[in-house]
N, C-alpha and C positions, 0 to 999 in steps of 0.2 A: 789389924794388919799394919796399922803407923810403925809399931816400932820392926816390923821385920822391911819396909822401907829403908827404914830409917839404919839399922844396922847392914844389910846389904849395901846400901848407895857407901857406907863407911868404911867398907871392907873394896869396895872399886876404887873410891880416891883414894886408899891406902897404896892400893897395887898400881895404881895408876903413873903411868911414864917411871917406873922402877927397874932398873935393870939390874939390882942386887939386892937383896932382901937382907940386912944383918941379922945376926942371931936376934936381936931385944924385937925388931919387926917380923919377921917373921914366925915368934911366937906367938905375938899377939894377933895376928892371922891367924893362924889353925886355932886361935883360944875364940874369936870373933864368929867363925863359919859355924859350927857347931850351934854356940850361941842363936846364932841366925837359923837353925837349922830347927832349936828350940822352938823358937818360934812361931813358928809353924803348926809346932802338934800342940800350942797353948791356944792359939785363938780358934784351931781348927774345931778342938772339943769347948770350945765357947762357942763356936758358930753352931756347931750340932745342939749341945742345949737349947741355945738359943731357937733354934730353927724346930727342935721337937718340943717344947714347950712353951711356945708362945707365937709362932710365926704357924707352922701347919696344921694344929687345931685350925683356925680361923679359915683357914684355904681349902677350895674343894669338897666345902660340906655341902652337895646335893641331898634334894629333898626326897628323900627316899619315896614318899608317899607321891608326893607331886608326879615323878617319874612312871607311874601306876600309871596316875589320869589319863585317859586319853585323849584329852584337848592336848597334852603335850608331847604326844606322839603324831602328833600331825602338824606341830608348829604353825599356828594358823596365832591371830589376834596380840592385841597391847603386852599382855601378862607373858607370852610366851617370849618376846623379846626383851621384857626386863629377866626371865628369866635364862635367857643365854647372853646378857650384856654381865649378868654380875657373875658367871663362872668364865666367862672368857677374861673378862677383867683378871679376878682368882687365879686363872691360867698362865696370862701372861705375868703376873705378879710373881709368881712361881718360878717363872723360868729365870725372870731376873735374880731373884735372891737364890735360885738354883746354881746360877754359874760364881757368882760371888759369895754367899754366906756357906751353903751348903746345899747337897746335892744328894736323897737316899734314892736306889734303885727300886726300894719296896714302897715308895709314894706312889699310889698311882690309881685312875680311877674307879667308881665302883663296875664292878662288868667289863673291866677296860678288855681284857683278851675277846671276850665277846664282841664287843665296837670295833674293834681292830680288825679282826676277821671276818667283818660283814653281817655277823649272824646280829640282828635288829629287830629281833624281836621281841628281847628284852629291856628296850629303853627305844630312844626319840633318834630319828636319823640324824637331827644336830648334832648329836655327842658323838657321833662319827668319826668327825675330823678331829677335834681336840684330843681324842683319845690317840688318835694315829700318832698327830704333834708330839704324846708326850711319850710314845712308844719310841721315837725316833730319837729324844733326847734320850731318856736310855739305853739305847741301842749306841748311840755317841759316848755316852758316859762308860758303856761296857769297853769299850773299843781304848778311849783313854786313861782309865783305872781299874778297868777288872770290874768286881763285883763290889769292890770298895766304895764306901761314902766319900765326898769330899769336896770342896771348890776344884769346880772343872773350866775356870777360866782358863783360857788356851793363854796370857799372858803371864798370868799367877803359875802355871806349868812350864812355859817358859824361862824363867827366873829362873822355881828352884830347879830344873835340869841342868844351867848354867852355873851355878853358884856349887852345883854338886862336879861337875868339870875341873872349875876353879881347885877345887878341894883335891879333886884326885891328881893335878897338874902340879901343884903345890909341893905335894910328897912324893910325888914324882923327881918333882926337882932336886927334892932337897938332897945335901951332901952331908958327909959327915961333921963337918966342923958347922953345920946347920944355917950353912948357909945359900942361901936359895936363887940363882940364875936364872933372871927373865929372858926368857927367851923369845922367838917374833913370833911364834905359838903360843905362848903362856900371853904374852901383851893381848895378843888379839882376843884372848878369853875374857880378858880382864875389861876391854873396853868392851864385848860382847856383853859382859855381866853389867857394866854402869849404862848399858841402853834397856836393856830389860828393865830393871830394877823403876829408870826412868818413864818409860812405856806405862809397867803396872802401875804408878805412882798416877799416872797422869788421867789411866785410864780407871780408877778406883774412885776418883778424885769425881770423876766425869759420870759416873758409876751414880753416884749418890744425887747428882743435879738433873740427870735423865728420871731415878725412884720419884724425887722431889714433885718433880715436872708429871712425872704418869701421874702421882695422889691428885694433883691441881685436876689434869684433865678430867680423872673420876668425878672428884668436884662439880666442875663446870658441866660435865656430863647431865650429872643426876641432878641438877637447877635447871638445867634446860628443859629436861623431862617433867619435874615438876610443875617450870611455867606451861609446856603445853598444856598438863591433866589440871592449869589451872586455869584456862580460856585467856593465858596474858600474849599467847601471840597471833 
């Protein structure tokens, strides 16, 4: 996502405080947007690899047999809370690399319609709610992309609607002799597109130190649980 940053924020200070576009600039604008636009569908289906082959294997793999037992349909004792501390952990891990790496509507848990609508009698009333939670992300993700895969960051959606703006104001503008009239509409786009572009940047940035920060906590999590089942506190 660096470089669709990095080529958006260059296409805002290009247009920025411009009130005529010469021909030699305002080709390299419509040559820049596109490019940027590239972008997008390059790291998207790198985010998707990425996320079907190596990220959601690891996520969500309940114990199918475990789920049988009935010590875990009553949620009672130690085992049963280590086993919804490491699918909820899964859960939440999910939803972060959901709204930034990627995001399939067909993830989803085992039984999940079942959980959702109450009927419990084929798994643990805990799986209840997390199943609701991620019913409701997809119900959000259908509402913002349809049926399509993809980062449903509401900033990263932000952007490219803006930068797609930009584009269609552009060639709106332009005149025969190709040259392009800022107007106090088109300006306002422009500085609209260098705050987005700013926002994602910062909040991607922030993105990565919050994941950072959740690993630490799992960390610290599971030594603490350790020293209890080790008599050190």
């Amino acid at each position: 996502m660096e470089n669709y940053f990095s080529t958006g924020l260059n296409i805002a200070t290009t247009l920025r405080d411009q009130r005529i576009l010469n021909p030699q600039l305002s080709l390299q604008v419509c040559r820049e947007i596109p490019g940027c636009q590239m972008e997008v569908l390059v790291f998207s289906q790198e985010n998707m690899r990425l996320m079907e082959e190596r990220i959601r294997p690891l996520l969500l793999r309940f114990n199918k047999n475990a789920l049988l037992e009935s010590k875990f349909k009553s949620f009672h004792g130690f085992m049963e809370v280590l086993f919804v501390l490491r699918n909820v952990n899964s859960l939440l891990l999910m939803i972060l690399l959901g709204g930034l790496v990627d995001f399939s509507p067909e993830t989803s848990f085992p039984n999940e319609e079942g959980y959702a609508h109450g009927h419990r009698g084929s798994g643990p009333d805990f799986m209840v709610s997390p199943s609701k939670l991620h019913q409701k992300i997809k119900s959000a993700m259908n509402e913002l992309r349809g049926k399509q895969a993809g980062v449903i960051l509401y900033e990263f959606l932000r952007a490219n609607r803006t930068i797609k703006e930009v584009d269609r104001g552009l060639w709106k503008n332009m005149q025969f002799d190709d040259i392009v009239v800022m107007l106090d509409d088109m300006n306002d786009k422009v500085k609209n597109l260098k705050s987005c572009f700013e926002v994602l940047q910062s909040g991607a940035e922030n993105f990565i130190v919050q994941i950072d920060d959740f690993f630490d906590e799992i960390v610290e999590g599971r030594n603490e649980l350790l020293d209890m089942c080790s008599h050190r506190y």
